[in-house]
KOLVEXDREN-406352 format. One record per atom (N, C-alpha, C): residue number from 1; residue in one letter; y, z, x; atom name. Coordinates in nm, 4 decimals, m for minus. Atoms other than C-alpha are relative to their C-alpha. Example, Ala and Ser with C-alpha at 12.3 -4.5 7.8 and 13.67 -1.06 7.14 Angstrom:
<vobas>
<voba i="1" aa="A" y="m0.1190" z="0.0000" x="0.0890" at="N"/>
<voba i="1" aa="A" y="m0.4500" z="0.7800" x="1.2300" at="CA"/>
<voba i="1" aa="A" y="0.1200" z="0.0000" x="0.0900" at="C"/>
<voba i="2" aa="S" y="m0.1190" z="m0.0060" x="m0.0820" at="N"/>
<voba i="2" aa="S" y="m0.1060" z="0.7140" x="1.3670" at="CA"/>
<voba i="2" aa="S" y="0.1090" z="0.0730" x="m0.0770" at="C"/>
</vobas>
This chain:
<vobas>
<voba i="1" aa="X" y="0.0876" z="m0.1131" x="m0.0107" at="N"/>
<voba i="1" aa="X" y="1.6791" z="m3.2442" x="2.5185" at="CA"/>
<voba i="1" aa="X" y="m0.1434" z="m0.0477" x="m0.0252" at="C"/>
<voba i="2" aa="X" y="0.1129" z="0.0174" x="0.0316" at="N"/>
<voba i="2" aa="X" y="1.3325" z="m3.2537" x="2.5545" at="CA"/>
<voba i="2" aa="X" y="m0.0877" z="0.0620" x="m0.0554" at="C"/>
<voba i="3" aa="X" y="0.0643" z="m0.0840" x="0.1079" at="N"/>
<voba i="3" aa="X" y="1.0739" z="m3.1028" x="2.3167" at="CA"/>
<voba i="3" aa="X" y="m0.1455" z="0.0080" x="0.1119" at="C"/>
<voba i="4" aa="X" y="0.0851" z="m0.0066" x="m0.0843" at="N"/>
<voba i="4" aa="X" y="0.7660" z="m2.9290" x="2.4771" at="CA"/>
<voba i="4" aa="X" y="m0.1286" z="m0.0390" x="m0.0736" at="C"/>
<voba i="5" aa="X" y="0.0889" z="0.0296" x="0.0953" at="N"/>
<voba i="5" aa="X" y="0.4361" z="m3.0919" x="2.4293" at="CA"/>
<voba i="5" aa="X" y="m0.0872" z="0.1152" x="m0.1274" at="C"/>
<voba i="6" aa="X" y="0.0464" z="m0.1351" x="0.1448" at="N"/>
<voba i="6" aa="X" y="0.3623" z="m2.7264" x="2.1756" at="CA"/>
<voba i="6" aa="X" y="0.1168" z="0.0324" x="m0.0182" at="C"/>
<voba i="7" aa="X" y="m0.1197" z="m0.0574" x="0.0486" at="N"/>
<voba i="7" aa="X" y="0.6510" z="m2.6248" x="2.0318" at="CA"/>
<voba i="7" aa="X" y="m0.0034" z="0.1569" x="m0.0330" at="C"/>
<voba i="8" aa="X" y="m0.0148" z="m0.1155" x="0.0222" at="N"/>
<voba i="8" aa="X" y="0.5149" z="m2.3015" x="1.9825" at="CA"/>
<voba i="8" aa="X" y="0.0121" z="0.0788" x="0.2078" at="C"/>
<voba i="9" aa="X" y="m0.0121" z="m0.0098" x="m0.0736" at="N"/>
<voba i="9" aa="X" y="0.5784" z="m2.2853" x="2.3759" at="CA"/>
<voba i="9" aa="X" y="0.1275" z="0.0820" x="0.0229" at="C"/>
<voba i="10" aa="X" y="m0.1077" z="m0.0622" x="0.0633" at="N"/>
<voba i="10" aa="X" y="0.9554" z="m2.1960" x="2.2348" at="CA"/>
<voba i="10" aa="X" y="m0.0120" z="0.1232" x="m0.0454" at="C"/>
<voba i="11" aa="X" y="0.0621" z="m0.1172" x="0.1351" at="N"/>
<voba i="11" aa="X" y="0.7702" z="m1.8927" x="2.0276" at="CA"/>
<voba i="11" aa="X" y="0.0273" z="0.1510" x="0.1091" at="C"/>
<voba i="12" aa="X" y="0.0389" z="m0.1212" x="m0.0608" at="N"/>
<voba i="12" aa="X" y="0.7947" z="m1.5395" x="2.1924" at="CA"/>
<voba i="12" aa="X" y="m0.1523" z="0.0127" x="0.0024" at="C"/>
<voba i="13" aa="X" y="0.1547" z="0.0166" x="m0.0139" at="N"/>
<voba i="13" aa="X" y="0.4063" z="m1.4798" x="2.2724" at="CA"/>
<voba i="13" aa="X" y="0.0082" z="0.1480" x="m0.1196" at="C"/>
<voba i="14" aa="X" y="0.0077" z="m0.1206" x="0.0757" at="N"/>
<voba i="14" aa="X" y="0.4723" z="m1.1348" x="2.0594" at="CA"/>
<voba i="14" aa="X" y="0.0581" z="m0.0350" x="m0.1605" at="C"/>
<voba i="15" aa="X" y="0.0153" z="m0.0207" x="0.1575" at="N"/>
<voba i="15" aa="X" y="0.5359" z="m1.2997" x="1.7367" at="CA"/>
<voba i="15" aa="X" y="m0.1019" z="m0.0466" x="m0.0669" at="C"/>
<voba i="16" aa="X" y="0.1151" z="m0.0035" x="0.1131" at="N"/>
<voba i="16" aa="X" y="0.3572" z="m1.2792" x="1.4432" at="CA"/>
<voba i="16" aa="X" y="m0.0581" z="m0.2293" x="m0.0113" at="C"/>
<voba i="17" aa="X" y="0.0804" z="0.1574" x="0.0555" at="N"/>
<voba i="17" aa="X" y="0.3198" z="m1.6817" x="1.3794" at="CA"/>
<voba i="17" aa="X" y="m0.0936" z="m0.0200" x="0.0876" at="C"/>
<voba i="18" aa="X" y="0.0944" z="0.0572" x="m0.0882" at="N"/>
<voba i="18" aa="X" y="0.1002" z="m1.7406" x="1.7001" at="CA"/>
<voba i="18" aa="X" y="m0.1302" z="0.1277" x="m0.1254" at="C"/>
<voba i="19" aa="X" y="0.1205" z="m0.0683" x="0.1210" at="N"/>
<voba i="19" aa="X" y="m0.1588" z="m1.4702" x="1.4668" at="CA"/>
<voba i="19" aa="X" y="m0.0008" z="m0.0580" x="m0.1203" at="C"/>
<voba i="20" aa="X" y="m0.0140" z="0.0372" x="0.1117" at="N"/>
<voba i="20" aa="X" y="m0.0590" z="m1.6264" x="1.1359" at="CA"/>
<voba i="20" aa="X" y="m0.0435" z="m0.1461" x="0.0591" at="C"/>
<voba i="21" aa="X" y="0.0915" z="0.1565" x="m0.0250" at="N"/>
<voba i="21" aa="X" y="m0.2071" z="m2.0005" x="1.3028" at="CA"/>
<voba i="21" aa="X" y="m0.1337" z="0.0238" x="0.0156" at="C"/>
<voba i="22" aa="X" y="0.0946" z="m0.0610" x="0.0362" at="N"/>
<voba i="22" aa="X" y="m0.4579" z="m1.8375" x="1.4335" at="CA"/>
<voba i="22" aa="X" y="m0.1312" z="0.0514" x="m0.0822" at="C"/>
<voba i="23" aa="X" y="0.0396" z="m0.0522" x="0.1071" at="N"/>
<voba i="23" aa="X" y="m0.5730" z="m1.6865" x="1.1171" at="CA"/>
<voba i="23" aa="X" y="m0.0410" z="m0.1142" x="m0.0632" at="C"/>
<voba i="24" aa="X" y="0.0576" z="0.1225" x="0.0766" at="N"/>
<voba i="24" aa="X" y="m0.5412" z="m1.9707" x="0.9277" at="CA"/>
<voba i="24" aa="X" y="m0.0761" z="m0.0878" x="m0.0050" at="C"/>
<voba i="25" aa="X" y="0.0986" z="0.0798" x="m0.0723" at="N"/>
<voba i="25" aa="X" y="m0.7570" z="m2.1963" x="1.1400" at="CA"/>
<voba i="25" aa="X" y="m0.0883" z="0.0040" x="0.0121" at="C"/>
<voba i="26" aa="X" y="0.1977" z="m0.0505" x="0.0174" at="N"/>
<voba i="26" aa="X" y="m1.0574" z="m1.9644" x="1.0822" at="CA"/>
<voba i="26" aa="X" y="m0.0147" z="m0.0124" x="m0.1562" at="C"/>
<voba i="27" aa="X" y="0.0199" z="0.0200" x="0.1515" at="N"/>
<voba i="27" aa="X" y="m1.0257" z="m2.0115" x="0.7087" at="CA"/>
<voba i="27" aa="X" y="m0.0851" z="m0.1369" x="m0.0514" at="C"/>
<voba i="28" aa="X" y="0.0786" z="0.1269" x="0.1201" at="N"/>
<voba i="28" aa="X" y="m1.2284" z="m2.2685" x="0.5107" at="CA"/>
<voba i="28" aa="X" y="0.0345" z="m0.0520" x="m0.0734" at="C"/>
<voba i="29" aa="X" y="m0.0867" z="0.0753" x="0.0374" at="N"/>
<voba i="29" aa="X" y="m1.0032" z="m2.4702" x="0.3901" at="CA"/>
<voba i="29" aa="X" y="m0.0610" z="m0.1420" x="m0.0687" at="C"/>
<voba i="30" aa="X" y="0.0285" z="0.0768" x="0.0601" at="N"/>
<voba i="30" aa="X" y="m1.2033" z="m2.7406" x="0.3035" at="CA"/>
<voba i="30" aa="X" y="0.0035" z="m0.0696" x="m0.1478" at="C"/>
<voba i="31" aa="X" y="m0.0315" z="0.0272" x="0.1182" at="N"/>
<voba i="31" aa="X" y="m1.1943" z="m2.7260" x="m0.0756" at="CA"/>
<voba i="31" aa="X" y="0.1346" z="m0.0512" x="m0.0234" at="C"/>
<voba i="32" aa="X" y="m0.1357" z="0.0548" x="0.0606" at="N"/>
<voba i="32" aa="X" y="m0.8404" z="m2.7855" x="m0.0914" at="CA"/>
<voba i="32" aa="X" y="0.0279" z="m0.1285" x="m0.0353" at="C"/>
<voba i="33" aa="X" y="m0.0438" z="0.1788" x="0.0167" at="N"/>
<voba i="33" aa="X" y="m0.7220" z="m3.1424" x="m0.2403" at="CA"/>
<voba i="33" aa="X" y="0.0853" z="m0.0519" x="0.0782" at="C"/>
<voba i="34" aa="X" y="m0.1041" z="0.1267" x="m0.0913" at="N"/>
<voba i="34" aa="X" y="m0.6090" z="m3.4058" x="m0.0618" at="CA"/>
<voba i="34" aa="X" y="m0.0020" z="m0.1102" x="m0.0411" at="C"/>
<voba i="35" aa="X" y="0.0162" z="0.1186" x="0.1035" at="N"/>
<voba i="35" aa="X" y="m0.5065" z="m3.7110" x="m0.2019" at="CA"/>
<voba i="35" aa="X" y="m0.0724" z="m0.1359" x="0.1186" at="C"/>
<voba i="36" aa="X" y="0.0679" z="0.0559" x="m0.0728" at="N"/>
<voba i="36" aa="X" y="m0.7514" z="m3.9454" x="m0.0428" at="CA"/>
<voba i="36" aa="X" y="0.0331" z="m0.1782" x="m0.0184" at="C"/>
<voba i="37" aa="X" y="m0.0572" z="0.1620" x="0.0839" at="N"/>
<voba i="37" aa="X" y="m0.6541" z="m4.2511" x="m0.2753" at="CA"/>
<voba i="37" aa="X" y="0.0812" z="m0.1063" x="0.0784" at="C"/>
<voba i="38" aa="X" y="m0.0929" z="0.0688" x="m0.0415" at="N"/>
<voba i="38" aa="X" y="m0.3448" z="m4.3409" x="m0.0698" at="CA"/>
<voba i="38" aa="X" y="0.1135" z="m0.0077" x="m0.0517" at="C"/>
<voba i="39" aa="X" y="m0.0920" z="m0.0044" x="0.0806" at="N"/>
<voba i="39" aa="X" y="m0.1079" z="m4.2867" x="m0.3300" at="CA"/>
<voba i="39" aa="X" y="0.0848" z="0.0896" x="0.0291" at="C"/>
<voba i="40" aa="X" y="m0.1151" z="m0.1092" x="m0.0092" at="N"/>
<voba i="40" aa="X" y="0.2172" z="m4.1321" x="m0.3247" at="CA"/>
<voba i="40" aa="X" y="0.0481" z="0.0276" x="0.1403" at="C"/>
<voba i="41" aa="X" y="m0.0242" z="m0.0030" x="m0.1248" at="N"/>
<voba i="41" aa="X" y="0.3749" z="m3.9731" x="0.0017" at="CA"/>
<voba i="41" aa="X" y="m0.1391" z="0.0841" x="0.0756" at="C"/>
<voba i="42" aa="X" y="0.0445" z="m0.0423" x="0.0011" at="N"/>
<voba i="42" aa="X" y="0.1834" z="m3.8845" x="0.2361" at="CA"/>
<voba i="42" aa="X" y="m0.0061" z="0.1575" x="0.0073" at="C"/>
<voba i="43" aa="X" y="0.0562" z="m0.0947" x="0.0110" at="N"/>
<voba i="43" aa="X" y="0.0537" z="m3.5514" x="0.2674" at="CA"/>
<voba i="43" aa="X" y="0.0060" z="0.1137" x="0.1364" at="C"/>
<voba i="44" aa="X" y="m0.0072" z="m0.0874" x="m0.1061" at="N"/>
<voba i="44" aa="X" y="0.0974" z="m3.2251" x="0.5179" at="CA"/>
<voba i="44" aa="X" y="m0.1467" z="0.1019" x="m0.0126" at="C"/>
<voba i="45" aa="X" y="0.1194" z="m0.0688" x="m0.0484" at="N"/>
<voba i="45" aa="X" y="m0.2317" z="m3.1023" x="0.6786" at="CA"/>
<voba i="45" aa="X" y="m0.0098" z="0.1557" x="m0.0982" at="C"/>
<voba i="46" aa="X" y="0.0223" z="m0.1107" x="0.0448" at="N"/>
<voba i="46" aa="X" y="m0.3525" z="m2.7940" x="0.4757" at="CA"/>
<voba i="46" aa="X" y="0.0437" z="0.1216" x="0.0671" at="C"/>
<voba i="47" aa="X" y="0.0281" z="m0.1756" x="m0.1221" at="N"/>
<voba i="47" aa="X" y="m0.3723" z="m2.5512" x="0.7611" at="CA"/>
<voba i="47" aa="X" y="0.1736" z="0.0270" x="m0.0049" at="C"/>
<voba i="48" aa="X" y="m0.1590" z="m0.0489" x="m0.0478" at="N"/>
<voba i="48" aa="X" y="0.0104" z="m2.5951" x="0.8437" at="CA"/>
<voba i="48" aa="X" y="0.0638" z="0.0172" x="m0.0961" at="C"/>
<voba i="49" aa="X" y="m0.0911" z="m0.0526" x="0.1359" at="N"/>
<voba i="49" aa="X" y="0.1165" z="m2.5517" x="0.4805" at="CA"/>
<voba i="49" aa="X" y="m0.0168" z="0.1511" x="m0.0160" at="C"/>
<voba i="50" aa="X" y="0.0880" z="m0.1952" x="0.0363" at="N"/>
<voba i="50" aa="X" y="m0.1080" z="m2.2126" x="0.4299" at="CA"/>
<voba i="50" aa="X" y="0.1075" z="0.0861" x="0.0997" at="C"/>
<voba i="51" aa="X" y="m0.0596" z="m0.0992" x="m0.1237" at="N"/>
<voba i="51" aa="X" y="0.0383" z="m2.1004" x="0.7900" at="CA"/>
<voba i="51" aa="X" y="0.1196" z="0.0219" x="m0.0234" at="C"/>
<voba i="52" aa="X" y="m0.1187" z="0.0076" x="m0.0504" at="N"/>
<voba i="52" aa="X" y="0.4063" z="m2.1875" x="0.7331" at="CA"/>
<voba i="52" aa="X" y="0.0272" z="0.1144" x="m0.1284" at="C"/>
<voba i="53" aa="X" y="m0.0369" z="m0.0372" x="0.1014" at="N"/>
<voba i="53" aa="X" y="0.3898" z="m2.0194" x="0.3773" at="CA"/>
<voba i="53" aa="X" y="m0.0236" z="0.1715" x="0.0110" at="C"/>
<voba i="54" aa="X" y="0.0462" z="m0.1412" x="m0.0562" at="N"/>
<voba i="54" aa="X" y="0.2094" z="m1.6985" x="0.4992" at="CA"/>
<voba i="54" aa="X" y="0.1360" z="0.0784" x="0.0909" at="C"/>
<voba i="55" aa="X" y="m0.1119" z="m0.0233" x="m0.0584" at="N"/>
<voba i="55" aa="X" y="0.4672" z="m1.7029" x="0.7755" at="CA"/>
<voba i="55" aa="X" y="0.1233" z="0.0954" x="m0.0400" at="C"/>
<voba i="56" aa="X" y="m0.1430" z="0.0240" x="0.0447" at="N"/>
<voba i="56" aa="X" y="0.8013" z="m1.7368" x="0.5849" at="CA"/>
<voba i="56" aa="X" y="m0.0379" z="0.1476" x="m0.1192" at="C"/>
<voba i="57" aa="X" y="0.0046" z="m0.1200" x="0.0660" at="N"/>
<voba i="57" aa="X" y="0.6458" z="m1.4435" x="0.3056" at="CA"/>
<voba i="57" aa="X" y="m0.0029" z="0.1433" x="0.0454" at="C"/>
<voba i="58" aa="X" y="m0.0188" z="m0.1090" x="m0.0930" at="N"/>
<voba i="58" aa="X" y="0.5897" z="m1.2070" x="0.5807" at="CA"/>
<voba i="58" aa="X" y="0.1159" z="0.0157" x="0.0977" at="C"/>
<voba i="59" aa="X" y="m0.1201" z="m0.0215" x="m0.0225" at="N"/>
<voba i="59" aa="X" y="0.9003" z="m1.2584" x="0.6667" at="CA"/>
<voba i="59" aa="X" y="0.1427" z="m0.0048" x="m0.0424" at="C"/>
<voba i="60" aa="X" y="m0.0685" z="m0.0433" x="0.1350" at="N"/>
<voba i="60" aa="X" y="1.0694" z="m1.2014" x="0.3384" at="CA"/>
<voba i="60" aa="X" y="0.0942" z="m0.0975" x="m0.0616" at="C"/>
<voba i="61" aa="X" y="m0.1030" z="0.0952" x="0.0605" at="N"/>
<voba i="61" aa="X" y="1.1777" z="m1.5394" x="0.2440" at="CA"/>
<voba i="61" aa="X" y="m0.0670" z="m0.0590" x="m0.0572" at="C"/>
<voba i="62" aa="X" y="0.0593" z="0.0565" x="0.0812" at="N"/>
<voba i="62" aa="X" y="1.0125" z="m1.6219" x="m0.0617" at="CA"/>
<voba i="62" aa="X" y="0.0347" z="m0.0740" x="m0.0794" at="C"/>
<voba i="63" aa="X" y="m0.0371" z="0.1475" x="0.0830" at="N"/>
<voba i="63" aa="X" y="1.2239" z="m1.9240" x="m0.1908" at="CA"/>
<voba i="63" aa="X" y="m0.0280" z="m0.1087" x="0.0812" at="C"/>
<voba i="64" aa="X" y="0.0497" z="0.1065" x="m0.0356" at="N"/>
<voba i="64" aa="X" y="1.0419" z="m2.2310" x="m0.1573" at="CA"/>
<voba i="64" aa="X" y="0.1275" z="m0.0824" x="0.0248" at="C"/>
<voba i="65" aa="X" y="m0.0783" z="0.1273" x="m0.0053" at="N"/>
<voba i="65" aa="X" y="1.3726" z="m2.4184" x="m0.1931" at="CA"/>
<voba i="65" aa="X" y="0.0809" z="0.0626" x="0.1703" at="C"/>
<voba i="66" aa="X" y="m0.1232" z="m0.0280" x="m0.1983" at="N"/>
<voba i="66" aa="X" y="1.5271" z="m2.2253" x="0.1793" at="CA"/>
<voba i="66" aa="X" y="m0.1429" z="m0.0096" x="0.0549" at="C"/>
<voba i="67" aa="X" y="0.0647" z="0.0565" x="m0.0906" at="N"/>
<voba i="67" aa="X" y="1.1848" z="m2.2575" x="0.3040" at="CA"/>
<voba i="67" aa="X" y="0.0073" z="m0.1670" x="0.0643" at="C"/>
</vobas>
């Protein structure tokens, strides 16, 4: 199987996550930490953490461990 180069190509155009990326992408995000050092694993882009977490609460699954 092949994966499409967007995966949100898969997405119904009527759900909420294409607005919840969206959203997030106009935010100012900058302040957030990032470990710049090199240390440790690395690290998942800000935007797609905010988005996936927004997501998954508006859609009533607020355990981090089944996210």
């Amino acid at each position: 199987m092949l994966l499409p180069p967007d995966l949100r190509d898969w997405v119904p155009e009527d759900d909420l996550v294409h607005f919840v990326i969206e959203a997030v992408d106009r935010l100012p995000l900058e302040s957030f930490r990032v470990n710049h050092r090199g240390t440790g694993d690395k690290q998942f882009p800000p935007h797609m953490m905010l988005a996936l977490l927004i997501y998954r609460y508006a859609n009533g699954l607020f355990s981090s461990r089944k996210i």
